[in-house]
C-alpha positions in Angstrom: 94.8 95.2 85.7 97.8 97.4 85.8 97.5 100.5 83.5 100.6 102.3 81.7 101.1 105.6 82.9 103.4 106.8 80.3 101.6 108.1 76.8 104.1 106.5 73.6 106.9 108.9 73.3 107.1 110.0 76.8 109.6 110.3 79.2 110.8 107.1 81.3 110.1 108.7 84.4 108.8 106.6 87.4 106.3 108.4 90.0 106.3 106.6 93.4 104.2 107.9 96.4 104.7 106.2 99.9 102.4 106.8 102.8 103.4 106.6 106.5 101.9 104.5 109.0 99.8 107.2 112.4 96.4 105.6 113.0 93.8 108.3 112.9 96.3 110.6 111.8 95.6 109.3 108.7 93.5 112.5 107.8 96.6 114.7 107.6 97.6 112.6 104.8 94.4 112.6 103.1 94.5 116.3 103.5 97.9 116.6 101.7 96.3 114.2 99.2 93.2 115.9 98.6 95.3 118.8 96.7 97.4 117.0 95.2 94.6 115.1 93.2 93.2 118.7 92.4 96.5 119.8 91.5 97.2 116.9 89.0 93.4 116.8 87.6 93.2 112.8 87.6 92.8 109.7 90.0 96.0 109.5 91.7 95.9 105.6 90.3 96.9 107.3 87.0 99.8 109.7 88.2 101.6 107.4 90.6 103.3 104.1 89.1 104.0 102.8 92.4 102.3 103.3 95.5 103.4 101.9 99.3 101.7 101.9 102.3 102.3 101.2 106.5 99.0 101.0 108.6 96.8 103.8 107.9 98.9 104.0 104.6 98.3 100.7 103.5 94.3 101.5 103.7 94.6 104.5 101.9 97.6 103.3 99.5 95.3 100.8 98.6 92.1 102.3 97.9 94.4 104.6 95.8 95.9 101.5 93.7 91.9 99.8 93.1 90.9 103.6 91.6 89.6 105.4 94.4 89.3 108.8 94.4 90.4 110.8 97.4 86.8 112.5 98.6 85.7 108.9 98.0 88.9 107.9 100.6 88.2 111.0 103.5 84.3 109.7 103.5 85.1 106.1 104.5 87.6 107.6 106.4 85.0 110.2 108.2 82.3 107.1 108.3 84.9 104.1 109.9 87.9 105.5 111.3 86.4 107.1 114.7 84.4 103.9 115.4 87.4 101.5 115.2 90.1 104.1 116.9 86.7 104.8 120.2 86.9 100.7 120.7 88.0 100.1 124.2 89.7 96.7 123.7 92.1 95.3 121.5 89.6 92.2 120.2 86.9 95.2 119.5 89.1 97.6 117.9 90.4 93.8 116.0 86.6 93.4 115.2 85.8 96.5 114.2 89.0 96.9 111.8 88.3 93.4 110.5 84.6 95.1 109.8 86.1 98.1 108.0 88.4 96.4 105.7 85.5 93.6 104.5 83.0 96.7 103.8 85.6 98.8 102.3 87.5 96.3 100.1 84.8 93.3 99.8 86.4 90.8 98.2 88.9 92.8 96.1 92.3 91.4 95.7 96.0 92.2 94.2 95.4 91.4 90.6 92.5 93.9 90.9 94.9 96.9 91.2 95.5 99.4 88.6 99.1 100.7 89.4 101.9 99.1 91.3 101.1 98.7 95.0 103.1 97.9 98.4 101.7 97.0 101.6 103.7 96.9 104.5 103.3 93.8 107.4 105.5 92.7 110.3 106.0 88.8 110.6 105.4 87.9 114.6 107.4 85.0 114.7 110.1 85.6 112.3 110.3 89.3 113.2 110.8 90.3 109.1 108.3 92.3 106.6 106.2 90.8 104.7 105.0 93.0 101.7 101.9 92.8 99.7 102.5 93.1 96.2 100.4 93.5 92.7 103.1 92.6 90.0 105.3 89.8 89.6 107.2 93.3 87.8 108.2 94.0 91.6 109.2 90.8 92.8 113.0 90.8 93.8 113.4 87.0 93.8 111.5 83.7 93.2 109.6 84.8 90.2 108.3 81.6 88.7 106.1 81.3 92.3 104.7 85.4 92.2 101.0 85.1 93.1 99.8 88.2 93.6 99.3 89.5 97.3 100.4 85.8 98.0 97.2 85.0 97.0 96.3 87.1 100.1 93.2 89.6 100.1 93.5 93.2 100.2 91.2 93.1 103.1 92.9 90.7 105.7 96.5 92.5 104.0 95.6 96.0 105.2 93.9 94.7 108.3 97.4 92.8 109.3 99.0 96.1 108.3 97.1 97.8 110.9 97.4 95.8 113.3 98.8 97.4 115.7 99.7 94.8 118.7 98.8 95.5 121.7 96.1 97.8 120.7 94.9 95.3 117.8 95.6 91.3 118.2 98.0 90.0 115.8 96.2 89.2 112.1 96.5 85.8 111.0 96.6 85.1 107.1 96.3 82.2 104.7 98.2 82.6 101.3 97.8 80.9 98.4 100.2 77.4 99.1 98.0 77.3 102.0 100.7 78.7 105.1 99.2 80.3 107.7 101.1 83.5 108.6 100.5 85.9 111.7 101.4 89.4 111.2 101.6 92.7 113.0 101.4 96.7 112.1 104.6 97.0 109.2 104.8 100.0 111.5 107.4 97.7 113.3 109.3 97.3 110.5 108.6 100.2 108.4 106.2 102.9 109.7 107.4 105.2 106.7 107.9 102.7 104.0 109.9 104.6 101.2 113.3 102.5 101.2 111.2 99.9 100.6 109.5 101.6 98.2 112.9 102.9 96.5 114.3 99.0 96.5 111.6 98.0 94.1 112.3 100.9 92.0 115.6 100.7 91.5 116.0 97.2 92.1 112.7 95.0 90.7 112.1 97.5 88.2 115.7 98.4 87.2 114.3 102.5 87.0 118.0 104.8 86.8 117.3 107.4 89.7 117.8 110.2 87.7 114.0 109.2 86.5 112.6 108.7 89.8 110.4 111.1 91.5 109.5 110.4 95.0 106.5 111.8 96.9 106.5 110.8 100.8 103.8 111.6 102.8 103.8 111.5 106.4 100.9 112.4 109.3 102.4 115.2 111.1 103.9 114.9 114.0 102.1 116.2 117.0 102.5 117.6 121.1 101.0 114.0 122.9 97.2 114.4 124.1 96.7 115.4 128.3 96.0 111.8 129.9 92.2 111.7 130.8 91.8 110.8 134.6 90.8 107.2 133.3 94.2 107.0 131.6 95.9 108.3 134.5 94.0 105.5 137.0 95.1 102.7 134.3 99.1 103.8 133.9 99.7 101.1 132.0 97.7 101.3 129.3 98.7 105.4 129.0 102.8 104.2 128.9 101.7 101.3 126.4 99.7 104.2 124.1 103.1 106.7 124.6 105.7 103.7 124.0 104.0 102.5 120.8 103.6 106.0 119.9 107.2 106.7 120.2 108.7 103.7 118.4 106.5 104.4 115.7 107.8 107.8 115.7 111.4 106.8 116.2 111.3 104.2 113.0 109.5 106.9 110.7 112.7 109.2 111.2 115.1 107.1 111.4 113.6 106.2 107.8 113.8 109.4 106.4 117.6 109.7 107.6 118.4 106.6 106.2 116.9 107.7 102.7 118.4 111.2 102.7 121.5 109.9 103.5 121.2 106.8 101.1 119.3 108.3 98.2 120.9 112.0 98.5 120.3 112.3 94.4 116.8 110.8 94.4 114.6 114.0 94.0 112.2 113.6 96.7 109.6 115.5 98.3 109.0 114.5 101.9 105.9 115.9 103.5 105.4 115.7 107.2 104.9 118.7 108.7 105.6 119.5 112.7 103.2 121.1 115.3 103.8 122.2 118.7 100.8 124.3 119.9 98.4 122.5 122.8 94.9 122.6 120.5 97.5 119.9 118.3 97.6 117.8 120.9 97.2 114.6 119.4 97.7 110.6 118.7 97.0 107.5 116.6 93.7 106.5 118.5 92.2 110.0 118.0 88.5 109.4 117.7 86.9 113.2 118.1 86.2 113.9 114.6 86.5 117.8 115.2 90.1 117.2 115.9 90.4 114.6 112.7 89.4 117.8 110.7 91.9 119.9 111.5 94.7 117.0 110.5 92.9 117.0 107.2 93.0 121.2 107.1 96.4 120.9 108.4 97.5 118.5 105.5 96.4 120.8 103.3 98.1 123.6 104.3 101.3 121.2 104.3 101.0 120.8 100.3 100.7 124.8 99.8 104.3 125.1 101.3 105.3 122.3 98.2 102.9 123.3 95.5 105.8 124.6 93.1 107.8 121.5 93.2 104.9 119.1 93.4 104.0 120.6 90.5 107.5 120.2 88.7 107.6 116.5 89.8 103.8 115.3 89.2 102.6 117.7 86.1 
């Protein structure tokens, strides 16, 4: 159930936070997270009215929307993440994401949520997004069918979100009328998902941007890791790690362009921090937990830099 973030009497504004699609560089976002909770004193549920998610966004976007706090989001993190992302295969990594999302969402699904939600998904064979949503409130068209989620679990909807093909075989999912649907990583689509995000804000829920405030967190961007000599031997794999790694880089930019240049008076604070020193050396199937913790310290330091206007936006 949905809760109202606005006390009677308040202002109309409408708090959105979007979350980018890196993998294991998911803990820089948790980071930036982590103070932003502390900074607003609540479950994030309660501050945000709208929350979207690509990938490693969608898991965390998610846990956000059923009530999660964010210590309660870095431990499944800490727990889950380095198993999946140390999988040497694209069926184990499958099986051990498909693992992760039963024991982190059980049986949870879209009507469970307690703010508005967004999870990003790639079609395969029609090559369009697909996006998870909680309220028929966001639905831009064919309203007397809304089911929520399409009737989709959060579980298999953040699994397909992750699914980053050809590191993760395609996710197949069965809606509510009963089509079967394969998906891929809404990284494809939409690795930083704001405009979508921004659509059903100004659009579905008809909010004037003058009363928007927009909160878009990234996972850094990083130097790439030195091949190991096993990566070297098996070239193909290391181009297939750097090529996905660079589309996904290429769309989250080309995002942010498109929103500065489409949304130039939406007040939004766009968090995603650079890092060029070798010990940063990093990418999304990072699985030494050492080097996880530093993200997360780095996306702390990341929020210091934006406390002031955080502040001015959230509190």
């Amino acid at each position: 159930m949905m809760e109202s973030k606005n006390e009677p009497g308040a202002s109309a504004l409408l708090r959105v936070l979007t979350l980018d699609g890196g993998g294991a560089k998911g803990f820089y976002t948790l980071g930036v997270l982590k103070e932003i909770e502390a900074m607003v004193g609540c479950p994030l549920h309660q501050k945000f009215d709208l929350v979207f998610g690509t990938s490693t966004g969608a898991i965390i976007a998610s846990l956000i929307a059923l009530g999660h706090s964010v210590d309660s989001i870095l431990e499944l993190y800490r727990k889950h993440v380095p198993t999946v992302m140390s999988q040497k295969t694209a069926p184990a990594r499958s099986q051990a994401l498909k693992k992760l999302a039963s024991e982190v969402f059980g049986d949870a699904t879209f009507s469970d949520v307690k703010t508005g939600i967004g999870i990003v998904t790639a079609k395969w064979l029609t090559e369009r997004p697909m996006i998870f949503k909680g309220s028929v409130a966001q639905a831009h068209g064919q309203v007397g069918t809304f089911v929520p989620g399409f009737g989709v679990s959060i579980a298999d909807a953040v699994k397909a979100s992750c699914s980053a093909y050809p590191f993760f075989e395609r996710t197949v999912v069965r809606t509510s009328m009963g089509e079967d649907i394969e998906l891929i990583d809404g990284g494809y689509c939409a690795n930083n998902p704001t405009l979508y995000a921004i659509a059903d804000a100004v659009q579905a829920l008809r909010s004037d941007r003058k009363d928007i405030r927009l909160v878009s967190v990234g996972v850094g961007i990083y130097p790439d890791p030195k091949p190991s000599l096993l990566m070297w031997l098996a070239k193909k794999y290391l181009v297939s790690v750097q090529l996905l790694q660079k589309t996904l880089e290429i769309n989250t930019q080309s995002m942010d362009q498109l929103r500065q240049i489409l949304f130039p008076d939406l007040l939004t604070i766009r968090i995603n921090d650079s890092y060029v020193t070798p010990e940063m050396a990093t990418d999304l199937l990072e699985h030494d937990l050492k080097k996880l913790g530093i993200l997360f310290q780095r996306g702390r330091e990341s929020f210091a830099s934006r406390e002031k206007q955080l502040r001015e936006y959230l509190i």
